[in-house]
C-alpha positions in Angstrom: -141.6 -95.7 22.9 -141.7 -94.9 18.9 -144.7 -96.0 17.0 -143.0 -97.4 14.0 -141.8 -100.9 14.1 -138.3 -100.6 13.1 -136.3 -103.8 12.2 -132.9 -104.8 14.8 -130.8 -107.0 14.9 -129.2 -109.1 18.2 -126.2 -111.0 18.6 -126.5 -113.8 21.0 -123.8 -115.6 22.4 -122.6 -118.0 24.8 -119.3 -120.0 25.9 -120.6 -121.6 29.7 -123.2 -123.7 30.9 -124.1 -125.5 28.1 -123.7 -123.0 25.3 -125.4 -124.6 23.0 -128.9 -124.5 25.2 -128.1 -121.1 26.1 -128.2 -119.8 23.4 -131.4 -121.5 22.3 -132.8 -120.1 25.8 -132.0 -116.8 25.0 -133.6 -116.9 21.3 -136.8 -118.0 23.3 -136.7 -115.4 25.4 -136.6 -113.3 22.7 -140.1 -114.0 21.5 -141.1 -112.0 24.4 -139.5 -109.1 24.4 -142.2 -105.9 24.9 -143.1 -104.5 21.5 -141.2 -106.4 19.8 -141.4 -109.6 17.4 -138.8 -111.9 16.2 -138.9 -112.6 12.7 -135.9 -114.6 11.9 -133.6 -116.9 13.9 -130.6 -117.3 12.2 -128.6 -121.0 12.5 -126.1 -121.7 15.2 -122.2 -121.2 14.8 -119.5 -122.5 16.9 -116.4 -120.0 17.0 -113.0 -119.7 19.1 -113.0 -117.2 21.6 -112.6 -113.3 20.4 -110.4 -112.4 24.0 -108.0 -114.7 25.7 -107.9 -118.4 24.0 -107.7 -120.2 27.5 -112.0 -120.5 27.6 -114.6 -122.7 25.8 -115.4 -122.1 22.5 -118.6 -120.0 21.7 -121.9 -120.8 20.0 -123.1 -117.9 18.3 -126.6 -117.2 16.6 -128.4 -113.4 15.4 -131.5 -112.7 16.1 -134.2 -110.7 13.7 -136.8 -108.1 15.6 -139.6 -105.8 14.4 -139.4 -103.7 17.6 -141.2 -100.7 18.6 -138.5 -99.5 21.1 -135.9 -97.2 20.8 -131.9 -98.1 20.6 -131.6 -97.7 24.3 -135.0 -98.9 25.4 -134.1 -102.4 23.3 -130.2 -102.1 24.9 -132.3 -101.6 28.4 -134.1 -104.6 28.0 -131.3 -106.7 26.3 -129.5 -106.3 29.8 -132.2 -107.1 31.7 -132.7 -110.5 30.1 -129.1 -110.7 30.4 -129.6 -110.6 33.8 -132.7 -112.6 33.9 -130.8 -115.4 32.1 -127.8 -115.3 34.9 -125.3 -113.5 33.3 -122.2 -112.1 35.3 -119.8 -109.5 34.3 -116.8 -110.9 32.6 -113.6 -111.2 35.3 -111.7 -110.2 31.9 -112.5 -108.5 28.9 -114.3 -110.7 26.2 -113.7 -113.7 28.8 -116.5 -116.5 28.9 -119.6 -115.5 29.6 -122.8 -118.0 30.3 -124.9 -115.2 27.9 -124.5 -112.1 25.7 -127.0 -110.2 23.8 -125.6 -107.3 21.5 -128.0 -104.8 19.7 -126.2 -104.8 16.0 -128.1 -102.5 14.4 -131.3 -100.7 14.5 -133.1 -99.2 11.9 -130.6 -96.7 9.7 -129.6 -95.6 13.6 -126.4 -94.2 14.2 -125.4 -93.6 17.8 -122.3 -93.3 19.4 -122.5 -92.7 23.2 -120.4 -93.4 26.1 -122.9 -96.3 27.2 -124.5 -97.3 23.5 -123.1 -97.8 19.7 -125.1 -98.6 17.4 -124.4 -100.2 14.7 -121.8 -102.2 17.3 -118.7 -101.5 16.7 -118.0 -105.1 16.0 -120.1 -105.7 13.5 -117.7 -105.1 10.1 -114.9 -107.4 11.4 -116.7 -110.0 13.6 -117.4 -113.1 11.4 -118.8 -114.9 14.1 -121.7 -111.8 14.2 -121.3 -111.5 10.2 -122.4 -115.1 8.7 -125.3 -115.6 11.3 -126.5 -112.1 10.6 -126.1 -112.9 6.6 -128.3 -116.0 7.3 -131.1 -113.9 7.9 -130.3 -110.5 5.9 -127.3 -110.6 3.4 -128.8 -107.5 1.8 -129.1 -105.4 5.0 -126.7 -102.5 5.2 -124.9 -101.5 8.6 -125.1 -97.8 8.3 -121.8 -96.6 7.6 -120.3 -99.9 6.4 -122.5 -101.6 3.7 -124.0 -104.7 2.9 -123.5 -107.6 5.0 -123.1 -110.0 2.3 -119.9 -107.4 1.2 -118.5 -107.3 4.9 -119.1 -111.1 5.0 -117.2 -111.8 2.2 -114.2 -109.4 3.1 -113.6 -111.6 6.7 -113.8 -114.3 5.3 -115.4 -118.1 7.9 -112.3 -118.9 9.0 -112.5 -120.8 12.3 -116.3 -120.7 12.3 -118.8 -124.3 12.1 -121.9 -124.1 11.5 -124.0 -126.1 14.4 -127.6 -126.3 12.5 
């Protein structure tokens, strides 16, 4: 575990099970995630599935952390509260899912292994990460991609509603 506290960012999402209070579980949970705070909460977004359009919508939310773990300790823990919160593997790829937590970015990391990416690979083209994550830092840039405020703004809101 570094010393530093290093700012991260977490998409949390949710399309089972009540979305809605899923996704306000997992933001609690957040607050107690080992040497780590949460600083900002950004507000709720409903959005239409990514993967196959025969499943719920999604609420979607991104979370703000001063964390003292690394990329892969923080991934390590996001799974476990994954886990902790009831979350089975997808039958299909980017099917419905009762919870997920994606690490967006941490620090000025870049990483690309076979089992972590950071920034996500999502982040420049995923609106539904892009305007929570612009509630709560429109002037953070995602190494190798820019501001979020610019990426926002080149994907445009389409198909998302703001829920608080």
């Amino acid at each position: 575990m570094s010393t530093l506290w290093v700012p991260a960012y977490i998409a949390v999402g949710s399309n089972l099970d009540d979305p809605l209070a899923q996704v306000r579980l997992a933001l609690e949970k957040l607050r107690t995630l080992a040497a780590s705070r949460l600083i900002r909460v950004s507000r709720l977004y409903r959005s239409a599935p990514l993967g196959p359009q025969d499943q719920p919508e999604f609420v979607n939310a991104v979370a703000g952390v001063l964390t003292q773990l690394s990329p892969r300790e923080l991934l390590q823990t996001l799974k476990q509260l994954e886990a902790d919160l009831g979350r089975a593997s997808p039958v299909v790829r980017w099917g419905p899912r009762r919870i997920d937590l994606d690490l967006l970015v941490h620090g000025t990391a870049r990483i690309e292994e076979a089992d972590l990416v950071v920034p996500h690979r999502g982040v420049p083209e995923r609106n539904f990460v892009l305007y929570p994550l612009h509630d709560i830092a429109p002037d953070l840039i995602v190494p190798g991609h820019g501001s979020v405020a610019s990426l926002a703004a080149r994907v445009g809101a389409a198909g998302l509603v703001p829920l608080s």
